[in-house]
Each structure stands twice: as structure tokens, then as C-alpha cells.
Backbone bond lengths (Angstrom), bond angles and torsions (degrees), N, CA, C in turn:
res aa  C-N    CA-C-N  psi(-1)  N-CA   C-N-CA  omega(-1)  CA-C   N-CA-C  phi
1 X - - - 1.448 - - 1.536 108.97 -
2 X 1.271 126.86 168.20 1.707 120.90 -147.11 1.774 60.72 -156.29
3 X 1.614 93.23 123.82 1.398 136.91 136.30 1.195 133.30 -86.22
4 X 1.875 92.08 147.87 2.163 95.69 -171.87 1.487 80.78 -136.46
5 X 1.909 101.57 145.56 1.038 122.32 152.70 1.671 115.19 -117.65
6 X 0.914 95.72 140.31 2.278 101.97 -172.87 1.689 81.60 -83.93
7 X 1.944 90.45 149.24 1.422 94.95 -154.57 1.398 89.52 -164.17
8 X 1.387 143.66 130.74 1.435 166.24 -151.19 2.027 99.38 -109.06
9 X 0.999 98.62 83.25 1.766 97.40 174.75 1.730 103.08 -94.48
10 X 1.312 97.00 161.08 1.906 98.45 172.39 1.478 94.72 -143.76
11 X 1.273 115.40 172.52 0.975 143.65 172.19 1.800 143.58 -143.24
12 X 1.053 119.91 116.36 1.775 109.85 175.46 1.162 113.56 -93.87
13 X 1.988 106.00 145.23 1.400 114.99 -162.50 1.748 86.22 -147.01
14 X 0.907 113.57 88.77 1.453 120.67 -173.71 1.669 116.80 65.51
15 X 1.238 116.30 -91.23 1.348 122.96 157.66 1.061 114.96 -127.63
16 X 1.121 139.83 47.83 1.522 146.05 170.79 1.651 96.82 -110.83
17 X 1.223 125.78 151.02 1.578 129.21 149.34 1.438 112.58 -109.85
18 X 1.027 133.61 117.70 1.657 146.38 -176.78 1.590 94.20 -87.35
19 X 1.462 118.94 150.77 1.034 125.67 160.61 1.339 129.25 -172.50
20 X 1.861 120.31 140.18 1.637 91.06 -151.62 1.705 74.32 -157.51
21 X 1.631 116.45 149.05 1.277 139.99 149.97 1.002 124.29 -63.78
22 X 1.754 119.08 126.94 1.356 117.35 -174.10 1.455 115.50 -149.60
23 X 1.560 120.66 133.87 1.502 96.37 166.94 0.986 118.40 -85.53
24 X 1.645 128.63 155.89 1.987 108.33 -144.21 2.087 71.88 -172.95
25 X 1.219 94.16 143.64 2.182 110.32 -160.39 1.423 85.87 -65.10
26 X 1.191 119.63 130.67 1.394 145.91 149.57 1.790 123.50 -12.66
27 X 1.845 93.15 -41.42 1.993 95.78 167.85 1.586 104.69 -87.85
28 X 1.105 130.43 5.85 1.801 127.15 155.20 1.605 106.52 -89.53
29 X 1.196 130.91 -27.11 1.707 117.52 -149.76 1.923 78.80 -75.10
30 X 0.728 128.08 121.48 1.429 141.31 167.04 1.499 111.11 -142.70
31 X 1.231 135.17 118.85 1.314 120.92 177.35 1.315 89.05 -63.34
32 X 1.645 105.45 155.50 1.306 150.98 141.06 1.764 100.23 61.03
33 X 1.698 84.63 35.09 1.832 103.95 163.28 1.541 123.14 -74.32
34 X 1.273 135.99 108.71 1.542 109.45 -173.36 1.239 109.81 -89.68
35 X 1.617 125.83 129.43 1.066 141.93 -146.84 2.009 108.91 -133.71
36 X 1.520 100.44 157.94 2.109 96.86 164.03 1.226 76.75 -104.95
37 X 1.716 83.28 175.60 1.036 127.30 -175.37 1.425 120.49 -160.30
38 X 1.739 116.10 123.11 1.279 110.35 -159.42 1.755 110.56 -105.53
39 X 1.409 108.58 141.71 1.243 99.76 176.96 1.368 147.90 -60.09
40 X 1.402 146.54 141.49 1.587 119.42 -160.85 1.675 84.82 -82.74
41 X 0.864 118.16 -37.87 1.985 103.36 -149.21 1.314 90.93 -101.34
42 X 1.500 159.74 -55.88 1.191 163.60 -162.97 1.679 101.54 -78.97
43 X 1.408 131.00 -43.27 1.509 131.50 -150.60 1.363 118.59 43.60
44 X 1.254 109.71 25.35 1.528 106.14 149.25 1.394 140.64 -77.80
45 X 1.302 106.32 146.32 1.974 95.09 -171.22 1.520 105.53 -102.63
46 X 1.640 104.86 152.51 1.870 93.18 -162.86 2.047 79.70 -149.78
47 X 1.213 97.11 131.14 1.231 128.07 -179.94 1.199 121.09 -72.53
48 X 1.644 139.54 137.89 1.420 140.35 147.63 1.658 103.32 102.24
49 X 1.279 95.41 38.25 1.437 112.26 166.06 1.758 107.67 -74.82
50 X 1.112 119.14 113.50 1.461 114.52 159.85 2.032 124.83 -95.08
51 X 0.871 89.89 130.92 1.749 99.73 -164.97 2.328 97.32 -82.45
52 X 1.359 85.83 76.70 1.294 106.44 171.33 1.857 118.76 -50.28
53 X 1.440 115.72 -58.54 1.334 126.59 -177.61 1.566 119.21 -128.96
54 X 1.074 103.54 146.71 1.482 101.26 -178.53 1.713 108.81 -123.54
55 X 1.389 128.09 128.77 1.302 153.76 173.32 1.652 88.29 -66.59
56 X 1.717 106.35 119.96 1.531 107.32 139.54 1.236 151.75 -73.10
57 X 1.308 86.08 -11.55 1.875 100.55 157.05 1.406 128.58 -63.81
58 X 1.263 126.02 124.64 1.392 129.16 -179.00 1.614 113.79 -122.01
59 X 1.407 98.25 125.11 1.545 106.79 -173.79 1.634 108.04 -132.42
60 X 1.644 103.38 164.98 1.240 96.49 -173.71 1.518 109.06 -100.50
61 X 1.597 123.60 -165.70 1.364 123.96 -168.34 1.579 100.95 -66.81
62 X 1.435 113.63 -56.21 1.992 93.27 172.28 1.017 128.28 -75.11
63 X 1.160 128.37 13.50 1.400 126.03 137.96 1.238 147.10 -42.49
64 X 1.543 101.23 -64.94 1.392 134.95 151.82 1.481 111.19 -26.50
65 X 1.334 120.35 -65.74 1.675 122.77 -176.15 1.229 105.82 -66.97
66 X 1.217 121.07 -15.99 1.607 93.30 -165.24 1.364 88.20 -103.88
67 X 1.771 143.47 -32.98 1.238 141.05 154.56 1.469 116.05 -11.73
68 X 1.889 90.73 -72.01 1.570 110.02 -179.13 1.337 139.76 -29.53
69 X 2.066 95.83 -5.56 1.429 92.64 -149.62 1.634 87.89 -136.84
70 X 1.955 113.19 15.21 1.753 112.42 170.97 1.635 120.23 -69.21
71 X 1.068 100.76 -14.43 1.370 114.20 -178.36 1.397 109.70 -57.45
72 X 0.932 139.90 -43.41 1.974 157.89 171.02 1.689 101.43 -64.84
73 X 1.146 116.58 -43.55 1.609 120.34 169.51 1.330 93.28 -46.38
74 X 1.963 105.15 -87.25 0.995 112.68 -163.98 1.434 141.50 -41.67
75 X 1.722 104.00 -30.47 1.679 114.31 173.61 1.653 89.15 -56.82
76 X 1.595 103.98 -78.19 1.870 112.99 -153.47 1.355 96.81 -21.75
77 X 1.678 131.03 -75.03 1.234 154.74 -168.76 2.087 103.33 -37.42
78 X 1.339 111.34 -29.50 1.669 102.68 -162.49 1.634 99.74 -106.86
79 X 1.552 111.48 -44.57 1.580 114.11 -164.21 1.731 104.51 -75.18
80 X 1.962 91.15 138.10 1.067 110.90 -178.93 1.342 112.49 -83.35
């Protein structure tokens, strides 16, 4: 079974810092691993991700999907 830990990566793009939460397999969560990362809506893969933080929570792959998908909770639940 293939474990995910949610994990805070960043990135530099000239002078911008990008940075985004992800659950990402358990043999990557390495701090200050440089890692891809594929897009949900485009599926593009984009390079020079650094694995900034690591989540102590450990979940498995159906986990992940059904996680993947609090974000839609969370909007309905906040927007006025």
C-alpha cells in the first residue's frame, strides 16, 4: 500500500516564490527534497519544487481522493 503525507513545497521563479500544499507519496516527503509536480487541471509536470514541510499525518491512496476533494466543502461552507 503507498502512503501520502500533505507537505508545503515552494518554489523560485525569478523573484516570485510559488507555493502550494500537497499530498505527495510518503518516499518523496523528505524535507528539502527537490521534487515535480504534476498539475491537477493542466497535467503538466513543473520542476524545482522544494518539499519545505512535512504533515504528520499519514494516509493511504483512498484517502487522498476523497481528501482531494475538501476544498468544495470548504468553499460552499465560507462564500458569501
Amino acid at each position: 500500500m503507498i502512503y501520502y503525507r500533505q507537505c508545503l513545497m515552494k518554489r523560485k521563479i525569478n523573484d516570485n516564490v510559488q507555493a502550494v500544499t500537497s499530498w505527495i507519496p510518503e518516499k518523496y516527503a523528505i524535507k528539502d527534497k527537490v521534487i515535480k509536480l504534476q498539475s491537477r487541471e493542466t497535467k503538466e509536470w513543473s520542476d524545482g519544487w522544494i518539499v519545505t514541510m512535512i504533515g504528520i499525518k499519514r494516509i493511504d491512496e483512498k484517502q487522498v481522493v476523497v481528501r482531494s476533494q475538501d476544498y468544495k466543502k470548504t468553499r460552499k461552507a465560507s462564500d458569501i
